[in-house]
C-alpha positions as CSV (number, residue, x, y, z in Angstrom):
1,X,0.0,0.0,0.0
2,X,1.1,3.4,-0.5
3,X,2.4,5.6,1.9
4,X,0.8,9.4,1.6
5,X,3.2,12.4,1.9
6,X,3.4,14.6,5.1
7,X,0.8,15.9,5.7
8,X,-1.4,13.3,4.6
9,X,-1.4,10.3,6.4
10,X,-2.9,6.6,6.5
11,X,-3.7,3.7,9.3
12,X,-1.0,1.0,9.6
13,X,-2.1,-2.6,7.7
14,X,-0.7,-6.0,7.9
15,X,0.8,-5.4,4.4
16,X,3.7,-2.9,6.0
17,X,5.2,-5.9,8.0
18,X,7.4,-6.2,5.2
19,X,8.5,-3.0,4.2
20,X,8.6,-1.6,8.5
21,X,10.3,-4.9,9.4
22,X,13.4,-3.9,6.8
23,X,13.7,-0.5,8.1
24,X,13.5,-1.5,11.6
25,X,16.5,-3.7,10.7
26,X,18.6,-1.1,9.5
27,X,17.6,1.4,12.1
28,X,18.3,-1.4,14.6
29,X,16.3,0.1,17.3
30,X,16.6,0.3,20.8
31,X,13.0,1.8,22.4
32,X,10.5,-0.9,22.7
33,X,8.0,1.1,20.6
34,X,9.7,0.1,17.1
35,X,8.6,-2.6,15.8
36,X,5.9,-3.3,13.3
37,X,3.6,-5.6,15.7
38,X,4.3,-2.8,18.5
39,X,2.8,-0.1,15.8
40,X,-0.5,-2.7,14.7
41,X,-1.3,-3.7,18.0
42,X,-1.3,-0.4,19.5
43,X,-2.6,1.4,16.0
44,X,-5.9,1.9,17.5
45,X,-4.9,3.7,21.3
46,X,-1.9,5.6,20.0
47,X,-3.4,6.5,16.8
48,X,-0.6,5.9,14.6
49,X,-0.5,6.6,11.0
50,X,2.3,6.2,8.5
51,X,3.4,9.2,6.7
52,X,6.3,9.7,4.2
53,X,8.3,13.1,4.4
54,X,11.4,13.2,1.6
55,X,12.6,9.7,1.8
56,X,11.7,8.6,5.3
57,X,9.1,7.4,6.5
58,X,7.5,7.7,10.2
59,X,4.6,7.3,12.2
60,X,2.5,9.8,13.8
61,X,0.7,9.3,17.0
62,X,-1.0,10.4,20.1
63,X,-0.3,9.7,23.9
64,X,-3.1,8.6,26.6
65,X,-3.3,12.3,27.8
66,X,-4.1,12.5,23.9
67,X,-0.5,15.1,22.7
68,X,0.3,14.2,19.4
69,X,3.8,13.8,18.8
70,X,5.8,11.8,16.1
71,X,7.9,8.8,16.4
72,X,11.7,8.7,15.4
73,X,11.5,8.2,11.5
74,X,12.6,4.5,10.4
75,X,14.6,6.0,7.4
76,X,16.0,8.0,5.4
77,X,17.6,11.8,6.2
78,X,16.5,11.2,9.6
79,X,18.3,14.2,10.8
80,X,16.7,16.7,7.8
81,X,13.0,14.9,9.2
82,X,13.3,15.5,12.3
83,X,14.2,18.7,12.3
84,X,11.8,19.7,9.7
85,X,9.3,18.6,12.0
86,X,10.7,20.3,15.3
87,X,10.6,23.2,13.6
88,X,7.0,23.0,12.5
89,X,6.1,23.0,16.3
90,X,5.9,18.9,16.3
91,X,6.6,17.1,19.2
92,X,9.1,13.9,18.6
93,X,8.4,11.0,21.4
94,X,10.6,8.2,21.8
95,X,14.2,9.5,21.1
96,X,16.6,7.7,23.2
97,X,20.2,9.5,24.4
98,X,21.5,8.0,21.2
99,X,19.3,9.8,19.1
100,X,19.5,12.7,20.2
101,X,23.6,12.3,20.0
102,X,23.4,11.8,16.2
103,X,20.5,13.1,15.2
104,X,20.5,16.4,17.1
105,X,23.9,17.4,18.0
106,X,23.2,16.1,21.6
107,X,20.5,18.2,22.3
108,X,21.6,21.8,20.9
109,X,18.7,24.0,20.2
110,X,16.2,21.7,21.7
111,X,14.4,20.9,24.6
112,X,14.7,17.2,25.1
113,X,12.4,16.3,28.5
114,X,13.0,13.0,29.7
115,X,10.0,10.9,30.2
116,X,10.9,8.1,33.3
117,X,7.3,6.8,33.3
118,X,8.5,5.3,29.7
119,X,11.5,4.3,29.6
120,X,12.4,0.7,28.9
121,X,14.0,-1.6,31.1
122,X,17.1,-3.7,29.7
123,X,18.0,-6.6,31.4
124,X,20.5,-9.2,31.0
125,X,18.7,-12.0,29.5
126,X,21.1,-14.8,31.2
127,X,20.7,-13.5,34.4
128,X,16.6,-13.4,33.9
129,X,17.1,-17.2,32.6
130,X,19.3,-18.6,35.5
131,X,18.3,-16.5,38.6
132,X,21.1,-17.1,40.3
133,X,23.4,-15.8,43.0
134,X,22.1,-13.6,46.1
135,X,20.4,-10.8,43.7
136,X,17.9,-13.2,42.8
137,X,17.3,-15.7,46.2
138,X,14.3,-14.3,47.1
139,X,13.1,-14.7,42.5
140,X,13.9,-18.1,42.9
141,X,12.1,-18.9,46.1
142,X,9.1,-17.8,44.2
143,X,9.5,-19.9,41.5
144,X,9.7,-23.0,43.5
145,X,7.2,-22.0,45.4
146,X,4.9,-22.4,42.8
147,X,7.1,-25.7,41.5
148,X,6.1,-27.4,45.0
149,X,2.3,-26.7,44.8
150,X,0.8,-26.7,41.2
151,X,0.9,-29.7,38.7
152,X,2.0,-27.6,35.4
153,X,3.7,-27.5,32.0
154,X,5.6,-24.8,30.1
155,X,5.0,-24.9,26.2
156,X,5.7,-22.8,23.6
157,X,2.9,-21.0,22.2
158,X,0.1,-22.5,19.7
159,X,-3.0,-22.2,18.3
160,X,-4.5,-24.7,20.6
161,X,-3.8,-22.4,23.6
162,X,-5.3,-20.0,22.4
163,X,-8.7,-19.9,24.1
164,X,-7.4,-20.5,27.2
165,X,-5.3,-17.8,27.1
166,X,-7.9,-15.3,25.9
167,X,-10.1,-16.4,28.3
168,X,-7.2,-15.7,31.5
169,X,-6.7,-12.2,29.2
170,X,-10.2,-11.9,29.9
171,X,-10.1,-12.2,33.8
172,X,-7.0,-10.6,34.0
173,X,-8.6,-7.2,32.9
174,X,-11.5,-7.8,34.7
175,X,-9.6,-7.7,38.1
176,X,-7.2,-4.5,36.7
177,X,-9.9,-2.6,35.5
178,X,-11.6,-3.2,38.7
179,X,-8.6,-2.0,40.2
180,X,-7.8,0.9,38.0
181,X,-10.5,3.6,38.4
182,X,-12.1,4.4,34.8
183,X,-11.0,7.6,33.7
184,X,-7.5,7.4,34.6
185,X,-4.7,7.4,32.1
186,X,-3.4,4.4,33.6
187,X,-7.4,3.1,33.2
188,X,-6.5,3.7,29.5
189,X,-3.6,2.0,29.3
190,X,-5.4,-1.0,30.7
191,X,-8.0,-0.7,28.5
192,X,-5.3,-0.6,25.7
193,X,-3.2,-3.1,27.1
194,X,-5.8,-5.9,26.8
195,X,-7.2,-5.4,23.2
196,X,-3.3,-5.4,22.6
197,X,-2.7,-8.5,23.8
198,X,-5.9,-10.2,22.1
199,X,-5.1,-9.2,19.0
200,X,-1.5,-10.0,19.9
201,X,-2.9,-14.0,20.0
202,X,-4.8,-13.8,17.6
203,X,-2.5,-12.6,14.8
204,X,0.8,-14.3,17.0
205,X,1.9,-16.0,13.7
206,X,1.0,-12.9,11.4
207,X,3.3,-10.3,13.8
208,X,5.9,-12.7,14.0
209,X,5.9,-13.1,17.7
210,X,6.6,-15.7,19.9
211,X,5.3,-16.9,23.2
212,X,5.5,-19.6,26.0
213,X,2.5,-20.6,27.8
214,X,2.1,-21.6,31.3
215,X,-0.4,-24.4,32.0
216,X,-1.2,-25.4,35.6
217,X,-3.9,-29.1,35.8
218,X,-4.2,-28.3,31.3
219,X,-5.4,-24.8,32.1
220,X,-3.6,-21.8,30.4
221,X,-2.3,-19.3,34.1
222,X,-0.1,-17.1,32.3
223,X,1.4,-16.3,28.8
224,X,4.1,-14.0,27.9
225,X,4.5,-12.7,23.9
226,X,7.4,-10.8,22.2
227,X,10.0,-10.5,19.6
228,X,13.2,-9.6,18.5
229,X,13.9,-5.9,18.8
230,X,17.7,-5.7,17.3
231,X,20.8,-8.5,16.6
232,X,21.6,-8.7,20.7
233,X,17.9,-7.6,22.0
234,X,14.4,-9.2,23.0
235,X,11.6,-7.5,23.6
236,X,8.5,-8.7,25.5
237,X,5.5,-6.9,25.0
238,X,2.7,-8.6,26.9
239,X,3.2,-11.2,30.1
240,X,0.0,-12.1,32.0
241,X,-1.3,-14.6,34.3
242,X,-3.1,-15.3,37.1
243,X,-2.7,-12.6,39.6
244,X,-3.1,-14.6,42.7
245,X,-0.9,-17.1,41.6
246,X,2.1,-16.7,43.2
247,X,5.4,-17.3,42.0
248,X,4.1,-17.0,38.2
249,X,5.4,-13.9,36.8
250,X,8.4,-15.0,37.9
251,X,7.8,-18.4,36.4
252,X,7.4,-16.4,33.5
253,X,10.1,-14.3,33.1
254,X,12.5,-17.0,33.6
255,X,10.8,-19.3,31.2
256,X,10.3,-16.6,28.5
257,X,14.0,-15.5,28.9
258,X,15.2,-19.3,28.7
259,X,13.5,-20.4,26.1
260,X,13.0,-18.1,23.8
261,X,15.3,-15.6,21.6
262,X,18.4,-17.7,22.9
263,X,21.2,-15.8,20.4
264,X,19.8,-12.5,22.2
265,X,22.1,-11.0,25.2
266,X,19.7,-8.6,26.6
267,X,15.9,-8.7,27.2
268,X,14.0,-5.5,26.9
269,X,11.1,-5.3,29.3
270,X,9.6,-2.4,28.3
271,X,8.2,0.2,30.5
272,X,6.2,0.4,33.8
273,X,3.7,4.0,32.9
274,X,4.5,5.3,36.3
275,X,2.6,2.3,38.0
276,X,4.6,2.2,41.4
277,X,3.8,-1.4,42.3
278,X,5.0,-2.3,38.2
279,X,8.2,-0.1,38.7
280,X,9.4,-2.1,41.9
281,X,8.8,-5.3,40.1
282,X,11.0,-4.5,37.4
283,X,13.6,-2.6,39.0
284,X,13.9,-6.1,41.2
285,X,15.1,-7.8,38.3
286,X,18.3,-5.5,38.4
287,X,18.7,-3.8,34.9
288,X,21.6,-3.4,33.0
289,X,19.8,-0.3,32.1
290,X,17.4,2.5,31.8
291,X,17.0,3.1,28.2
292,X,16.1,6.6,28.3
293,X,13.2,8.2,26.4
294,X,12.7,11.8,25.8
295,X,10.1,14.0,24.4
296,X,11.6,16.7,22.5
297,X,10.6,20.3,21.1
298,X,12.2,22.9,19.5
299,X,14.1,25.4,22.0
């Protein structure tokens, strides 16, 4: 399909995997935002529409609080883009400190406002596999505390799990949204977050993601779904289970991070939206790194 120039602007299909997915490996990217299934699945919340401005070509969006803004262009003269944009009063989301280094002199004549609620959490994908040592004791008592009282199997994603897993989706909002007051951002998010990971099952083999499965007496408890982001780097978008299972999400992380993506060092974990209780989780896993986001306007 044809990509409209700036200003015009179309909805994201299926039929860009190809064409996204070959930009995406050049661009090598590091935010958990670029990839194509990250763009579909979220198409609908964030808005996003593909435009093409010179030779590049970049997505155009909208944030919970509804601020348009436009992704880093996947192509191109990224540089020339960007700054094009900037200067039209646009607001680029998603630039890492690496971007801004190459792309915009470090910074100079910009305002670059970093965003913590959004940056992604990098973790070493080893360490998330093995859980060993003192940093992760109290990880691994969790998992075998769920070892030592539930009958279950890990298994790699298939069609077959499917309903089971869209039914836990199911009850897993139910209890979040019931938790998370409609209205909020973070409500939103939530809302977002589940018609994400539905059609994130549904279309698994479409996106090109993989998944394991967590099944405890033949019953799907938790699922986790992602891909590759770059050559060393794994990205999950979407774990969920049971949420008075415990021991679980930890069953998960380590089963996602050793069975999946095995050639990948690092294991990106995306972000936690300012959710404090989300934030402690992840920061427990001890990342490698904060990969920084910024928001950026012209100074």
């Amino acid at each position: 399909m044809e990509i409209p120039r700036y200003p015009q602007s179309r909805g994201i299909d299926l039929q860009d995997k190809p064409l996204l997915d070959r930009l995406f490996a050049g661009l090598q990217p590091r935010v958990s935002e670029l990839t194509f299934a990250n763009l579909y699945l979220f198409r609908t919340v964030h808005e996003y529409r593909l435009t093409l401005l010179g030779d590049a070509v970049l997505a155009l969006g909208r944030g919970y609080d509804g601020t348009a803004y436009f992704l880093p262009p996947f192509g191109g003269d990224i540089a020339a883009v960007t700054r094009e944009l900037l200067d039209q009063g646009l607001t680029l989301y998603g630039a890492d400190d690496l971007f801004l280094e190459r792309y915009l002199g470090g910074g100079d004549g910009v305002e670059a406002i970093p965003d913590r609620d959004n940056f992604d959490y990098l973790h070493n994908k080893r360490e998330m596999a093995e859980l060993g040592g003192k940093l992760y004791h109290k990880k691994k008592n969790r998992v075998n505390y769920f070892l030592n009282r539930h009958r279950h199997q890990v298994e790699i994603l298939h069609d077959g799990h499917l309903p089971g897993a869209l039914a836990l989706l199911e009850e897993w909002g139910r209890v979040r949204t019931e938790i998370v007051p409609r209205g909020t951002g973070q409500g939103s998010s939530v809302r977002g977050e589940i018609e994400g990971a539905a059609e994130a099952l549904r279309l698994h083999r479409e996106l090109g993601l993989s998944g394991v499965v967590v099944l405890v007496e033949g019953a799907v408890r938790g699922f986790a779904l992602g891909e590759r982001l770059n050559r060393e780097t794994a990205v999950c978008h979407f774990e969920k289970g049971d949420l008075f299972m415990e021991g679980l999400y930890q069953l998960l992380d380590r089963e996602f991070s050793r069975l999946l993506f095995t050639e990948c060092v690092y294991l990106n974990r995306e972000q936690d939206l300012g959710e404090e209780s989300l934030r402690q989780a992840k920061l427990s896993y001890h990342p490698v790194e904060l990969v920084a986001k910024y928001r950026v306007r012209k100074g």
